[in-house]
C-alpha positions, 0 to 999 in steps of 0.5 A: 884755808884748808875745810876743818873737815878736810883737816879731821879727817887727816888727822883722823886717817894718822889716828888710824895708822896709829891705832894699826901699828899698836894693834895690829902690826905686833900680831905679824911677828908674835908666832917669832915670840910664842915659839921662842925664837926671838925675845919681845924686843928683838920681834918688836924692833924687827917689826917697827923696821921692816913694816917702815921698809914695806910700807915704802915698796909700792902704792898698789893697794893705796890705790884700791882703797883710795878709788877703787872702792867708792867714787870718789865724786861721792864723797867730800871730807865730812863722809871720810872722817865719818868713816874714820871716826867709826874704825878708830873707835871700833878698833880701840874699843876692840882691843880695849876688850882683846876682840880680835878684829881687822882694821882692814875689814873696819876701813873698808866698811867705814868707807863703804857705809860712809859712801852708801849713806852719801850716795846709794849703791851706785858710788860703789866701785866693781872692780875694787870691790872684786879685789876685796872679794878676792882678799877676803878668799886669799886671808880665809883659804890662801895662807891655809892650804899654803901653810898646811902644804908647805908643813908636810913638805917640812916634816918630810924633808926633816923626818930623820933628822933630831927634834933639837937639831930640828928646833934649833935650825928652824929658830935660826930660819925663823930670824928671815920668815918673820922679817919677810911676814913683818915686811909683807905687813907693812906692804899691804896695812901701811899702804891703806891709810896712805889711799886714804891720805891721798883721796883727803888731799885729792878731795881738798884740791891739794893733788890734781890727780891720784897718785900717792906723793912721796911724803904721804909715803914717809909719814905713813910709813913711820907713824905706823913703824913708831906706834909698833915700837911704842906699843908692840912690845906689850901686845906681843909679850902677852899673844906670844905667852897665851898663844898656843905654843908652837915649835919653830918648823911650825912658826916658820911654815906659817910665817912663810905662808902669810908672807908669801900670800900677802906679797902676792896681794899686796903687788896685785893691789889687792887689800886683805886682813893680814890678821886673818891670813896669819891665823889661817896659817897657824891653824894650817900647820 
């Protein structure tokens, strides 16, 4: 029989994978909603489809947070659903406030005080935590620069053109930039709580080494796809009204910044917050 410990903190790392896809997912498509080129339901629907399809396209950043940010001999059950409850928490607690937080911030802190506390600072992993670094860099400057570049490159190439014929153009470019921002979302948050999975399964004996089994994929995959349909909708109707509102030549400039910035990490293994890149991005354009 499986450790009850082994069992929570399973249970702990869906719960999280939840609380992601309700919080967290609506934000990679509600620049879609504040510019008016989709309706709260359509960008949701959208969002719930194409983070299931990303969060199938690898296992690279899985990897990284499931060993490559602290030994795994230093950690048993117990430390990880310490981690775990401490991110949920935070994360509910956050968004029962309107903090903007990053659960991917959350998980990698959890696990590292949960590792810290465990074993000191020698269970820490150089190379994963140089990808970390390296994640923090591409969310706070990446999408920036991409974003306010590619939106001089836009205004130029359209500076004849009328702003209606502008704006309907880019509503309809705007229909593939949040699809690609919603898939690259689902490439790197849907891939965390899958590493968690499989270093819970590693830890209990139930893999002999660490590879991501296909049903760990699935079940990630679509507790994430269905906490965006059940909860995104409210959250994006409500960031799309209050947000500062953009044109869609803006939306999509920063869509196709946060896209292409967390593809890149996301096939390098490389976990960042996809929140801050988005962010990033709109204050780019």
């Amino acid at each position: 029989m499986p450790d009850l410990t082994i069992i929570l903190a399973f249970l702990l790392a869906l719960a999280f994978e939840f609380v992601n896809g309700w919080t967290d997912a609506p934000n990679s498509i509600a620049t879609a909603v504040s510019t008016r080129a989709l309706s709260p339901r359509v960008a949701v629907g959208m969002a719930a489809s194409l983070n299931l399809l990303g969060a199938l396209s690898g296992t690279a950043v899985a990897t990284t947070i499931g060993q490559g940010i602290v030994k795994t001999e230093a950690l048993d059950g117990l430390t990880v659903a310490s981690a775990l409850i401490g991110v949920v928490c935070w994360s509910t607690l956050a968004w029962f406030l309107g903090l903007p937080t990053s659960e991917s911030h959350g998980l990698i802190a959890g696990l590292t005080g949960a590792g810290l506390a465990s074993g000191g600072f020698s269970v820490l992993q150089a190379e994963g935590w140089k990808k970390v670094g390296l994640g923090l860099l591409l969310s706070s400057l990446s999408g920036f620069i991409l974003a306010f570049f590619l939106m001089g490159l836009l205004l130029h190439l359209t500076r004849r053109m009328r702003p209606s014929r502008i704006r309907a153009r880019f509503g309809r470019f705007q229909i593939f930039s949040v699809a690609f921002m919603a898939f690259s979302h689902g490439s790197n948050d849907g891939q965390k709580t899958m590493g968690v999975m499989t270093l819970i399964l590693f830890l209990s004996g139930g893999i002999k080494e660490f590879k991501v089994p296909l049903w760990v994929i699935f079940l990630s995959a679509a507790t994430m796809a269905l906490a965006t349909a059940l909860g995104g909708w409210r959250i994006v109707r409500t960031i799309g009204l209050k947000m500062t509102k953009l044109t869609p030549i803006h939306g999509f400039a920063a869509e196709m910044s946060s896209a292409i910035t967390i593809t890149v990490a996301s096939h390098f293994g490389i976990p960042l917050s996809t929140t801050h890149t988005i962010g990033t991005s709109i204050m780019g354009v």
